[in-house]
C-alpha positions, -999 to +999 in steps of 0.1 A: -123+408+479-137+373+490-102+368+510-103+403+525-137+386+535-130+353+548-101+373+568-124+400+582-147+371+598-116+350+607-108+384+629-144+395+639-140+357+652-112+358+673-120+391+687-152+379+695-142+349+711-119+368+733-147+395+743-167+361+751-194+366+727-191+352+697-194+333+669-226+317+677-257+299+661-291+297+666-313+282+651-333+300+625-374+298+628-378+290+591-354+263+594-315+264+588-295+286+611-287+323+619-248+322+626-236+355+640-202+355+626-222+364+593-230+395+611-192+405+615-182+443+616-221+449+628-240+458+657-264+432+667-296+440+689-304+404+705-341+404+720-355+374+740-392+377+730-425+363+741-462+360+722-483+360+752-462+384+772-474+421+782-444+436+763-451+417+734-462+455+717-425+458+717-421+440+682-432+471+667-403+486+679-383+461+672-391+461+638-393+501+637-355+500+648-346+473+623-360+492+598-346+524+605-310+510+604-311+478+585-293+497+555-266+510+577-255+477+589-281+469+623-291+434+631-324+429+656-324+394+662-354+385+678-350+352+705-384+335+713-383+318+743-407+301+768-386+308+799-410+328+810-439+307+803-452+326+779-444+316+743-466+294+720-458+259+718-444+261+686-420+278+663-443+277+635-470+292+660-443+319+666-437+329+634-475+330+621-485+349+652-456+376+646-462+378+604-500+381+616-499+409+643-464+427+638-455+420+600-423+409+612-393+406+586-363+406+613-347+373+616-364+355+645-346+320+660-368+291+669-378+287+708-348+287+724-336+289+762-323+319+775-318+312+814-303+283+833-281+254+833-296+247+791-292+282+781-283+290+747-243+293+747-252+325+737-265+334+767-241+312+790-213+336+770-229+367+785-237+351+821-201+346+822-190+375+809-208+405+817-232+387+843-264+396+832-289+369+826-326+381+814-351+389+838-378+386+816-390+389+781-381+414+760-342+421+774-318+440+747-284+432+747-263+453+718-232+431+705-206+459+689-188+454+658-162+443+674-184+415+692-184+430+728-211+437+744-223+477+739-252+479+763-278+460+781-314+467+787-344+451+810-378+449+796-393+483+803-371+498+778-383+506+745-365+497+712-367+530+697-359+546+730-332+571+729-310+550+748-307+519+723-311+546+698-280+566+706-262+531+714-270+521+680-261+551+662-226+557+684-217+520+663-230+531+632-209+561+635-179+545+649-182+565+679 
């Protein structure tokens, strides 16, 4: 079973790669790393978030949706970032304010850039790709299974609106 394993993420990995999207780490808020080839064969929701931003209500969602698939196989991955100015200065700050005022469990990266010539290579990956570059806070962008990307969303809409919903359950389904 482990090689079937280690040969599933050796493919998830190259077919990534060719879609332009993968692997990738970031770095995890409580320290260590979130590597998304440990996420192979599952839909990721990727979310560039902000504390001090007017969508910031949308972590409820965010969480809402996590929970609601979580067992079936969906990833949220929540990515703070400041290039909006409006993050706190601090992952730590990040963390407590989202435990505090969302009860967030999701996995959350540090403060990390999402725009510009120091992007996140994750986000580079999908300027070159599939040209779309966040706007603003709260932007969804749904990596498949296969590690293309499924859909992209700006910040007005929702996480458990019906389009990321039916997105997320077309992958789950295999649709």
């Amino acid at each position: 079973m482990k090689l079937l394993n280690t040969i599933a993420l050796s493919l998830f990995a190259a077919t990534a790669a060719v879609a332009g999207m993968g692997p990738h780490v970031f770095t995890n808020i409580d320290g260590g790393s979130h590597n998304t080839a440990d996420w192979a064969g599952q839909p990721v929701l990727v979310v560039n978030t902000a504390s001090q931003c007017g969508f910031t209500y949308q972590y409820d969602g965010l969480q809402a949706l996590y929970d609601r698939y979580r067992d079936q196989g969906l990833v949220v991955l929540a990515v703070p970032s400041d290039d909006f100015n409006q993050e706190l200065a601090s992952g730590e700050e990040v963390k407590e304010f989202c435990e505090l005022n969302f009860a967030l469990d999701l996995p959350m990266t540090d403060i990390t850039r999402v725009k510009g010539r120091s992007a996140h290579p994750f986000y580079k990956d999908l300027r070159a790709d599939n040209g779309f570059v966040p706007r603003w806070n709260f932007n969804k962008v749904l990596i498949g299974p296969d590690g293309s990307v499924a859909g992209t969303w700006g910040s007005g809409t929702k996480p458990m609106s019906g389009d990321i919903t039916g997105a997320v359950e077309a992958l789950l389904n295999g649709s």
